[in-house]
Every structure is written in C-alpha cells, then in structure tokens.
MARDO-931487 format. One record per residue: residue in one letter; x, y, z of N, C-alpha, C in turn. Coordinates in nm, 3 decimals, m for minus. Last residue first. Layout:
N
 rest  n_east n_north    n_up ca_east ca_north   ca_up  c_east c_north    c_up
    A       X       Y       Z       X        Y       Z       X       Y       Z
...
//
This chain:
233
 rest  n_east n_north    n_up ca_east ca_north   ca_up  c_east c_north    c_up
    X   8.511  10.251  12.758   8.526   10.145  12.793   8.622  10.163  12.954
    X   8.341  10.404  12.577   8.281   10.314  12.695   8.354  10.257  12.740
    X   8.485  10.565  12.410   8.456   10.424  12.364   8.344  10.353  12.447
    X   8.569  10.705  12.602   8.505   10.779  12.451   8.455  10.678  12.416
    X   8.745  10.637  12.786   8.597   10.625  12.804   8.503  10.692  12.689
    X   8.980  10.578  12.647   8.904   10.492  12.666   8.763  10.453  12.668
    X   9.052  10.840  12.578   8.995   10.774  12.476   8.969  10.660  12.501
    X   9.109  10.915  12.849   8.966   10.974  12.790   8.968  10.916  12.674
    X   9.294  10.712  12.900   9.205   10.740  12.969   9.083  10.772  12.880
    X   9.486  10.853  12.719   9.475   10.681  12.696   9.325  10.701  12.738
    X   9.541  11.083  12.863   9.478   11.119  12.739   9.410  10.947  12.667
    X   9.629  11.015  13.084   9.521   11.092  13.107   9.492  11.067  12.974
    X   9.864  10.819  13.002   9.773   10.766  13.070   9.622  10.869  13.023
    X  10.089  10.815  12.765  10.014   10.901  12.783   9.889  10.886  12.912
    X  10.308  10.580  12.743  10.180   10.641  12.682  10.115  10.723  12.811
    X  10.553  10.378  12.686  10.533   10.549  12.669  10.394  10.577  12.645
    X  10.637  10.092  12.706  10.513   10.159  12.791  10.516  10.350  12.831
    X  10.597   9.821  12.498  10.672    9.948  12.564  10.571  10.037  12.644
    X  10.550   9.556  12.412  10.674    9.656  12.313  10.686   9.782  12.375
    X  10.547   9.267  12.474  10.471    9.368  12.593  10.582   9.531  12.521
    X  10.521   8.989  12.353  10.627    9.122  12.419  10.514   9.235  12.395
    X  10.333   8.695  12.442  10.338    8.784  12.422  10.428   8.905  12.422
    X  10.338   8.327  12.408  10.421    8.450  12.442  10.389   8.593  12.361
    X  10.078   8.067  12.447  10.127    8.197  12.403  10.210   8.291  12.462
    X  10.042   7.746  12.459  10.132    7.866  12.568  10.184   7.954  12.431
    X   9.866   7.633  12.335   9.838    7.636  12.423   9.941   7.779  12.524
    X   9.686   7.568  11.991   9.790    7.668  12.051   9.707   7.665  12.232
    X   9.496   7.452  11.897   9.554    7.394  11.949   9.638   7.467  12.030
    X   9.340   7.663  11.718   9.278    7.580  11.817   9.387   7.548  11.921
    X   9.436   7.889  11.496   9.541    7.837  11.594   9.463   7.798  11.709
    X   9.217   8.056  11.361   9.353    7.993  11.332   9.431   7.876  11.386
    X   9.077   8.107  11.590   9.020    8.006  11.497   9.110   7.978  11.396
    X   9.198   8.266  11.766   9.160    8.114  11.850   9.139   8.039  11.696
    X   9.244   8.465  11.581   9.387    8.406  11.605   9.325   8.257  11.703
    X   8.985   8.565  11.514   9.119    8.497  11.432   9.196   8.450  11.503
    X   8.913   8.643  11.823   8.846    8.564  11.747   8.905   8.491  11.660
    X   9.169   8.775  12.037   9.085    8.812  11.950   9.039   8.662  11.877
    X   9.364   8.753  12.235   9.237    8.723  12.277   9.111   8.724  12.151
    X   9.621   8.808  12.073   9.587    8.666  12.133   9.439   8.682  12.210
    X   9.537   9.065  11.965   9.578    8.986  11.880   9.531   8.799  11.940
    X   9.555   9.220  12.207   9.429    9.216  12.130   9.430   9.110  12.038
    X   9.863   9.198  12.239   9.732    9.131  12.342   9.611   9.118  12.295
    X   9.929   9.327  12.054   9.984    9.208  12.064   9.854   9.120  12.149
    X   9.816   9.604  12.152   9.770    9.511  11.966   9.786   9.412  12.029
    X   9.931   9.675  12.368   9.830    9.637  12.382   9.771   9.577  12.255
    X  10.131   9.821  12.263  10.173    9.672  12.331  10.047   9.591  12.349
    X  10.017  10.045  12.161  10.084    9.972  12.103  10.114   9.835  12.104
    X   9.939  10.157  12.442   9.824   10.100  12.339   9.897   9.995  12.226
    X  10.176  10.102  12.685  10.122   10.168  12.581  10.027  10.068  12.507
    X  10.118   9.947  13.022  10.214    9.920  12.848  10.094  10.048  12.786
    X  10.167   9.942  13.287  10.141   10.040  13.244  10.188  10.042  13.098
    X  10.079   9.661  13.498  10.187    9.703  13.394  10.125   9.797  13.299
    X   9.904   9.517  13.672   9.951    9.607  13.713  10.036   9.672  13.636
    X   9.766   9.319  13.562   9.892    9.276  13.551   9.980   9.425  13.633
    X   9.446   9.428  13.544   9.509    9.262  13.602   9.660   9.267  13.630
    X   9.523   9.684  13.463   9.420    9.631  13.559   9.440   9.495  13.629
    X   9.660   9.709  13.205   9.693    9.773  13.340   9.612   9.737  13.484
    X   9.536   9.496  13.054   9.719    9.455  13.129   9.689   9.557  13.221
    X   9.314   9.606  13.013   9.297    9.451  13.039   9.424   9.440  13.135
    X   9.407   9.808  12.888   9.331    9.866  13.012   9.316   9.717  13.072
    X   9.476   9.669  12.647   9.549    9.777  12.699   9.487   9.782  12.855
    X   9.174   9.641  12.578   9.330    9.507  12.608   9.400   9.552  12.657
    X   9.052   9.847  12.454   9.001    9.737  12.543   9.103   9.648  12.637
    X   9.272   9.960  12.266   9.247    9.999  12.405   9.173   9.875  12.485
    X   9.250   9.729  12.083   9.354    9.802  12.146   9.342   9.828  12.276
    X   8.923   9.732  12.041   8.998    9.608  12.098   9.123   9.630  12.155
    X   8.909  10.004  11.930   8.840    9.930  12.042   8.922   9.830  12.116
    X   9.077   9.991  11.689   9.096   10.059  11.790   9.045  10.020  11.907
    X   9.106   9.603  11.567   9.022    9.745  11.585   9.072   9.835  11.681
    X   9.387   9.421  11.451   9.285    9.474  11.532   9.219   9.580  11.534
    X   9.570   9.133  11.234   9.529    9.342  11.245   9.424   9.318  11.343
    X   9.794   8.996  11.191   9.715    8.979  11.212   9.682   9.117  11.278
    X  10.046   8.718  10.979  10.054    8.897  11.036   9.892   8.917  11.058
    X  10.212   8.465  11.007  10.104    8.546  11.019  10.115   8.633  11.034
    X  10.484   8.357  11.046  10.377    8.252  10.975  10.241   8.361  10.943
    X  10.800   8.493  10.905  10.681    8.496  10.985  10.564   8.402  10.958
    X  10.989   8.428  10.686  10.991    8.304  10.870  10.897   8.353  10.930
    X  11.000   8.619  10.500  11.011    8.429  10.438  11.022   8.374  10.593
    X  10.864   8.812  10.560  10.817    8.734  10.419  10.821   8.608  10.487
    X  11.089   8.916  10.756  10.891    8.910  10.815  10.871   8.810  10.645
    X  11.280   8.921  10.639  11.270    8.867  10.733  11.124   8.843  10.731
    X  11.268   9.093  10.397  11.271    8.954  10.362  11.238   8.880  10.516
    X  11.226   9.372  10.581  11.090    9.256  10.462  11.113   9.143  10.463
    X  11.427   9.457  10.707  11.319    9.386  10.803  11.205   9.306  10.724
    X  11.579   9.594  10.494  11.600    9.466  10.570  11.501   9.400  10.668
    X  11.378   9.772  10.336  11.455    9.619  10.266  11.510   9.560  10.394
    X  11.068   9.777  10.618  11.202    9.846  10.537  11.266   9.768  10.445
    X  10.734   9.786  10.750  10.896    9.737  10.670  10.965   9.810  10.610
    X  10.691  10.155  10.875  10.665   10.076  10.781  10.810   9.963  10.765
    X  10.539  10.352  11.183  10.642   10.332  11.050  10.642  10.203  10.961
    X  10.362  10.327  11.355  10.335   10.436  11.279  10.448  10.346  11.106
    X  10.352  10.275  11.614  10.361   10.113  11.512  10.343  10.231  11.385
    X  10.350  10.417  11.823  10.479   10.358  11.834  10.470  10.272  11.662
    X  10.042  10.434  11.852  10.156   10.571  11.780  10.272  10.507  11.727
    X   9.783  10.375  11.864   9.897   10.283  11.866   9.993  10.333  11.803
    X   9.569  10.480  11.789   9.635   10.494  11.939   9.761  10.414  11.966
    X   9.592  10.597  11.466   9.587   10.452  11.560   9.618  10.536  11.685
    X   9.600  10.755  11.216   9.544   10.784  11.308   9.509  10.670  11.420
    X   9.711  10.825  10.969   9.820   10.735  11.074   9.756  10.729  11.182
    X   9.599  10.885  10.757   9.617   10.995  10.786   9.676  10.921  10.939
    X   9.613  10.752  10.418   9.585   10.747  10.563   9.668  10.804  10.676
    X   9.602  10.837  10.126   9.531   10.859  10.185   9.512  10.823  10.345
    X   9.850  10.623  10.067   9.827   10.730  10.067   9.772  10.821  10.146
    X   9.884  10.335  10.237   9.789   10.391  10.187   9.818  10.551  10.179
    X  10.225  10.250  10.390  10.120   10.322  10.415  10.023  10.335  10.294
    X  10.375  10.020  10.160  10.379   10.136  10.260  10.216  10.151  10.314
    X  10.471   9.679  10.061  10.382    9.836  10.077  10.406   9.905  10.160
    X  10.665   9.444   9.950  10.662    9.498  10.014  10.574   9.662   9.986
    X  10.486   9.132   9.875  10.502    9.258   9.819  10.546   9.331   9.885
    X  10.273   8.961   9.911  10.421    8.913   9.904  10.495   9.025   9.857
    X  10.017   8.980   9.980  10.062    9.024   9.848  10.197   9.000   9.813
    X  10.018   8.945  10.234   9.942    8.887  10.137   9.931   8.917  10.002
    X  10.242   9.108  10.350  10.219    8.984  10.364  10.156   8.884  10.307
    X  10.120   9.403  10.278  10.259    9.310  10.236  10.245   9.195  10.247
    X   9.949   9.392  10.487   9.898    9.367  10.319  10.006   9.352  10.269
    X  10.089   9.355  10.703   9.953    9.263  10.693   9.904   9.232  10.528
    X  10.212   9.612  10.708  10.239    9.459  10.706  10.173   9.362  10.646
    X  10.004   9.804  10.668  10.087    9.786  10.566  10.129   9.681  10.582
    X   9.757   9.882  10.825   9.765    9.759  10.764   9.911   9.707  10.689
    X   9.676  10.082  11.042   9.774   10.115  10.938   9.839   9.970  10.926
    X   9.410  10.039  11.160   9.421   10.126  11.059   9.571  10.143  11.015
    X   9.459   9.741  11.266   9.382    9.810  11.133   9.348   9.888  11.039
    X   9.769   9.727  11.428   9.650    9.815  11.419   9.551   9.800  11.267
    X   9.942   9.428  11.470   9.911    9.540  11.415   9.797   9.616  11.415
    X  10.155   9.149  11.477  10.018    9.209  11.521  10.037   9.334  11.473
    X  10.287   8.833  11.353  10.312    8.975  11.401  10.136   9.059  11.404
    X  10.316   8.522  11.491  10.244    8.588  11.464  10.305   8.755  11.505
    X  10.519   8.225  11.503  10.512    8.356  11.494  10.400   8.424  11.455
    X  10.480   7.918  11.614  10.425    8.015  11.521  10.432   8.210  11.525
    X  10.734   7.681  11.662  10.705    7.771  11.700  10.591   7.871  11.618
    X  10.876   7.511  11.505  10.794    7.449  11.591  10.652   7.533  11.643
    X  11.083   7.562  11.349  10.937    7.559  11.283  10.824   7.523  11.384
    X  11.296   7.668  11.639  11.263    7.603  11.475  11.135   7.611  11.390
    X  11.384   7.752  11.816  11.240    7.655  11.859  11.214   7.629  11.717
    X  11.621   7.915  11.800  11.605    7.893  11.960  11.501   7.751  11.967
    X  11.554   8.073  11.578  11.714    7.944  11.588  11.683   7.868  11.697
    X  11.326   8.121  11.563  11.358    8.024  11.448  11.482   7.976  11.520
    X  11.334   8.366  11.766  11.266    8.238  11.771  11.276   8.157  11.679
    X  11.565   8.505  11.640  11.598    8.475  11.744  11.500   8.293  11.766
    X  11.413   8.612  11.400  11.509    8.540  11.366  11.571   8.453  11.495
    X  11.207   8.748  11.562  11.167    8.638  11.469  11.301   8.538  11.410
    X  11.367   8.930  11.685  11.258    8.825  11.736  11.217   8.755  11.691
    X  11.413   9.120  11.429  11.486    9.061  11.540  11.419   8.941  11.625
    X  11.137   9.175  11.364  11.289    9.100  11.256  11.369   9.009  11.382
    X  11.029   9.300  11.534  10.952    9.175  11.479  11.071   9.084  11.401
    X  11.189   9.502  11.541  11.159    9.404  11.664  11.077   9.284  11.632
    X  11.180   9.646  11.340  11.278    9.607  11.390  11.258   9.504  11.484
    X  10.929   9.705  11.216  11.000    9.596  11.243  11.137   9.531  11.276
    X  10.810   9.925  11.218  10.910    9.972  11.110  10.962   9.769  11.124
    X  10.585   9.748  11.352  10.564    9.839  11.246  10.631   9.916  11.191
    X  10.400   9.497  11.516  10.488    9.554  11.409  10.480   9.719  11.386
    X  10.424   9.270  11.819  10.355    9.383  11.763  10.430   9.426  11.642
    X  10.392   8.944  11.827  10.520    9.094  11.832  10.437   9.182  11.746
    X  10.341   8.596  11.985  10.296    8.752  11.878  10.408   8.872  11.913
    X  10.424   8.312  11.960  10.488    8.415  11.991  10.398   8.543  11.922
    X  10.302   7.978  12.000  10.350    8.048  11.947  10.396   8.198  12.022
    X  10.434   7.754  12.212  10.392    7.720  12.074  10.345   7.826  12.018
    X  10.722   7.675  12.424  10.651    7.799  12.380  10.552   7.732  12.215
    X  10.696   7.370  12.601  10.745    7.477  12.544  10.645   7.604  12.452
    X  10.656   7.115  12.699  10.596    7.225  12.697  10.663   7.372  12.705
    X  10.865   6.983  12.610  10.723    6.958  12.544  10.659   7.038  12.560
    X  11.105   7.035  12.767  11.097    7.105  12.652  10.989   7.076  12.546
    X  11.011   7.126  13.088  11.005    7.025  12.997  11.012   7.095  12.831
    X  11.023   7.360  13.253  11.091    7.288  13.261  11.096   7.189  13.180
    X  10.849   7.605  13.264  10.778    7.537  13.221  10.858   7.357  13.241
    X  11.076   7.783  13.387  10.941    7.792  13.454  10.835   7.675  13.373
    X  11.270   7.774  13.199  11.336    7.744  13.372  11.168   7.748  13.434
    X  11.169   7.830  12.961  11.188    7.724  12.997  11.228   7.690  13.138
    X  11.091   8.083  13.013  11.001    8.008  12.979  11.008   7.868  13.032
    X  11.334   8.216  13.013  11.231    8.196  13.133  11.151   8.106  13.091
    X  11.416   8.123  12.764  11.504    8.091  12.870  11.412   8.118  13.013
    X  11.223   8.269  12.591  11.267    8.121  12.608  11.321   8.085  12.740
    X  11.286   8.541  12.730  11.122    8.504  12.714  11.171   8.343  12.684
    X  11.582   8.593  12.558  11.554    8.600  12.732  11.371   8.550  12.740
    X  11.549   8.590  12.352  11.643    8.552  12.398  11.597   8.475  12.522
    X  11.391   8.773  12.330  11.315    8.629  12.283  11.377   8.555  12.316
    X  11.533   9.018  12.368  11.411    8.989  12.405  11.343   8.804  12.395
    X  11.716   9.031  12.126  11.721    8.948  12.277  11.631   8.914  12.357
    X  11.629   9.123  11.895  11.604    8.988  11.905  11.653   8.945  12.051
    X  11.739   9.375  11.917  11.600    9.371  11.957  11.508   9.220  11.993
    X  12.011   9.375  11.877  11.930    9.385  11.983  11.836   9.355  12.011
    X  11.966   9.320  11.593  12.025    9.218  11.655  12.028   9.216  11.750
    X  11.852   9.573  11.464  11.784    9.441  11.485  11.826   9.340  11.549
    X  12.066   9.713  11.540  11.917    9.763  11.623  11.848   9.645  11.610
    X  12.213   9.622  11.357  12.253    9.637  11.503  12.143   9.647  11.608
    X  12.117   9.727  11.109  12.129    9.552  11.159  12.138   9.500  11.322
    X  11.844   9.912  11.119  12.011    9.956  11.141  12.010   9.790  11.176
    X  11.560   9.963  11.093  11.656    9.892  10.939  11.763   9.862  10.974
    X  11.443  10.123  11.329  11.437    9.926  11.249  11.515   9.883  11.181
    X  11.607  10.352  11.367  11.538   10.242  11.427  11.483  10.123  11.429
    X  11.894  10.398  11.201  11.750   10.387  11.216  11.731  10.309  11.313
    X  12.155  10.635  11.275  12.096   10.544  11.329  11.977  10.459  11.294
    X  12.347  10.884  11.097  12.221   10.806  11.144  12.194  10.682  11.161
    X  12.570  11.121  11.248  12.572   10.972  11.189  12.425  10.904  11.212
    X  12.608  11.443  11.170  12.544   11.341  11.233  12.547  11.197  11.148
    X  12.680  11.668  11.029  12.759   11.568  10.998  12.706  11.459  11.121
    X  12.477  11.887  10.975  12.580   11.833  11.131  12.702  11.755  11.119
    X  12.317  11.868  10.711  12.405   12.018  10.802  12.559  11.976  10.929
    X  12.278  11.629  10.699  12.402   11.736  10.626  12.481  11.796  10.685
    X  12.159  11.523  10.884  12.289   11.441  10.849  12.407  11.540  10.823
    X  11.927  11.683  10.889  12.009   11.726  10.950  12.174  11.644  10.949
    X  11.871  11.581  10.629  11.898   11.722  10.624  11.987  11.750  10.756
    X  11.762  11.351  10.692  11.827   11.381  10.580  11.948  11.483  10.599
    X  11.568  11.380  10.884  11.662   11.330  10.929  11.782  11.353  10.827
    X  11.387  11.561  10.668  11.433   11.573  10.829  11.598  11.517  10.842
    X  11.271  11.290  10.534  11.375   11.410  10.473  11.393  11.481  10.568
    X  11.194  11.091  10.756  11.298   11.082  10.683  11.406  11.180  10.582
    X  10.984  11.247  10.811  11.074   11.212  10.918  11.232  11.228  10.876
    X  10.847  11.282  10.601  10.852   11.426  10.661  11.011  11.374  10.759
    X  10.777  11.030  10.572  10.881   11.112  10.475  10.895  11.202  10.530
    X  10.595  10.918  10.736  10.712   10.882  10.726  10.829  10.971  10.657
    X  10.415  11.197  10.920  10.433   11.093  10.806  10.570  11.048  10.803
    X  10.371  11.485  11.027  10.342   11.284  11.072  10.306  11.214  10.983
    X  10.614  11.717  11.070  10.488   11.634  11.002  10.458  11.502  11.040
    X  10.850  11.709  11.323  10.781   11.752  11.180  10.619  11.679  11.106
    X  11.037  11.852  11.593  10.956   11.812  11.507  10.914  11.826  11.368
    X  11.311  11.731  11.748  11.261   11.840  11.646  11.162  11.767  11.604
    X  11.450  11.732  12.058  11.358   11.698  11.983  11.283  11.784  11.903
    X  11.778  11.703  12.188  11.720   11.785  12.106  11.606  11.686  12.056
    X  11.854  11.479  12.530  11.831   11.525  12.377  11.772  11.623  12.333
    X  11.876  11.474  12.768  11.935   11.555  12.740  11.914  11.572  12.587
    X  11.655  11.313  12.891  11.764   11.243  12.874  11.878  11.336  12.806
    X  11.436  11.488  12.859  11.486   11.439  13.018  11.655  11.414  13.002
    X  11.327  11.432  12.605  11.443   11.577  12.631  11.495  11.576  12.767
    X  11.208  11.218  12.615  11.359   11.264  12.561  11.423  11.349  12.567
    X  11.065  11.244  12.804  11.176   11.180  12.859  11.275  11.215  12.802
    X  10.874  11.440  12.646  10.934   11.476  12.810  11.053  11.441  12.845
    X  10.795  11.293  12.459  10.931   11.409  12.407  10.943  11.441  12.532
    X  10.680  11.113  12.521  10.789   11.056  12.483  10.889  11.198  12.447
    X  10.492  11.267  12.640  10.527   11.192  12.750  10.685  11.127  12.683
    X  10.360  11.330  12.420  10.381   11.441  12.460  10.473  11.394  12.560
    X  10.348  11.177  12.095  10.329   11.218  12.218  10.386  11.233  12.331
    X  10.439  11.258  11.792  10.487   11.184  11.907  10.416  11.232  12.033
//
C-alpha cells in the first residue's frame, strides 16, 4: 500500500498491519486477526452492502447527466469503471442497467499487467491473478480480484472488459491533473486510458457521451512524478 494511504489511515485513528502483496497474504491476515479479536470482517468488494454503496455513484453521474444534457436522447451511451476486487464495477453496473437498460455500454477497465478480469471475461470463467505475477501496476488500488459475488455481476451485464499499458496509465493520469485540475490516482487514470485508447474508438465508433468514475485519488504525487518522467512523460 502506499505510503500516503497508510498516512490517512492511521490519520483516521486506525491500526495498519502489514503483509505481503498478494491476495492471500491479505486474506490469511485478515483471518487470523478475526480470531484472535473477535473482529467482524468487512470486505471491500464482496460485502453486498459495500456493493450497494458503491452503485450510487452512477446514481448520482445519471442524474447530473441528465439535469445537464436535459433530453433523454442524449443521454449517457456508455460508462467505463475501472476494476479489480469489483466492488464498484458490480455496484455500478447493476445501478446503470436499472437507470438506462441495454441502452447503455458498460465497459470495465484495467491494467495489463494484472488481466484477471479481462481473462475471466473471455473465458467465462472466473481467474485470479497468474501465479507468476508479481502485481507490479501503478495502479495499486486494482491489485485484488472478482470474487463469487461481484463475478456473476461483471459475466452476465458487463458488455466489455478492456486492459491498458503502464505508459498509457500514467500518460492519462497526468492528462486529468493538468487539464481538469483533479489529483486522481493512476488507478482512475486506466478508466481514462481506456476511453482515449485505440480499442475502445474501434469498438464503439458511434459512442458519443462517455462517463467516466474517476475511482480515487490516494496517490503518491512525488513518487507518480518520477515514474512519470522514467517514461518521458
């Protein structure tokens, strides 16, 4: 986790323990401390509650949409959401099906290097992580994987799941802080890489009003920075 998200959290009075950077390290962790404490766990994607929050967001992105576009012809035609335990892709996706029906194209976004959606998706299968991959995205926040409740969601109402290069991340990332004045993490920055990127114009010609969520803005600036200009960029 970087270094800016354990500042706040411990700002906010919490204990932050660390462990390994992998999903399981997390999860037998969290295990353990259930025991010992008698702590009640929460997940972050899987908990129904967490998903039924997370779908407000889309809630609220229609409802501006529409008080600012005013005709319901021109309405939203599709939506990207960054992924990656999916809570927020679940949630948001079930929100935009009730709100705009089939009308709408969901697209979830994602880093390249940790594909698991993306290859779930085309395998109809739910996957994890690749063994062998060592989680290494600037896109920290998208680390974790579908779960049983966030799969069937993303399967059977997402239309696309669509991956980017580190480059392009950051590239896009530095795109919002520059034009839009909004300090989003690399994470938020997929989504954006996603709608400027090559696939998604040659998928989707017609698509005129893209909604983007903008999934958060814990990052690190100085260190964003020098892996910007590592890149050139």
């Amino acid at each position: 986790a970087p270094s800016i998200k354990q500042a706040a959290v411990r700002g906010y009075g919490a204990e932050v323990i660390l462990v390994d950077n992998s999903n399981e390290a997390r999860e037998e962790k969290a295990d353990e401390i259930v025991l010992e404490r008698g702590a009640a766990f929460i997940h972050p994607s899987e908990d129904p509650r967490v998903i039924a929050g997370q779908g407000t967001v889309c809630l609220e992105l229609v409802r501006q949409v529409q008080a600012h576009l005013l005709t319901d012809q021109n309405n939203l035609d599709a939506v990207i959401i960054p992924v990656g335990g999916g809570g927020l892709a679940a949630g948001n996706t079930i929100s935009l099906r009730g709100l705009l029906g089939d009308r709408v194209k969901i697209i979830l976004a994602e880093p390249e290097e940790m594909d698991d959606a993306k290859r779930s998706f085309e395998s109809r299968e739910l996957l994890g992580h690749n063994p062998d991959n060592q989680l290494n995205s600037v896109a920290d926040g998208l680390k974790t994987t579908l779960g049983p409740n966030t799969w069937p969601i993303v399967r059977d109402l997402v239309d696309d799941v669509m991956t980017v290069s580190e480059r392009d991340i950051l590239r896009c990332t530095k795109l919002i802080w520059e034009r839009l004045k909004v300090a989003i993490e690399p994470s938020a920055g997929v989504g954006v890489a996603v709608a400027l990127g090559d696939e998604f114009r040659q998928k989707y010609p017609h698509v005129t009003n893209v909604g983007i969520i903008l999934c958060g803005g814990n990052v690190d600036i100085t260190k964003t920075c020098k892996q910007m200009e590592a890149l050139g960029l």
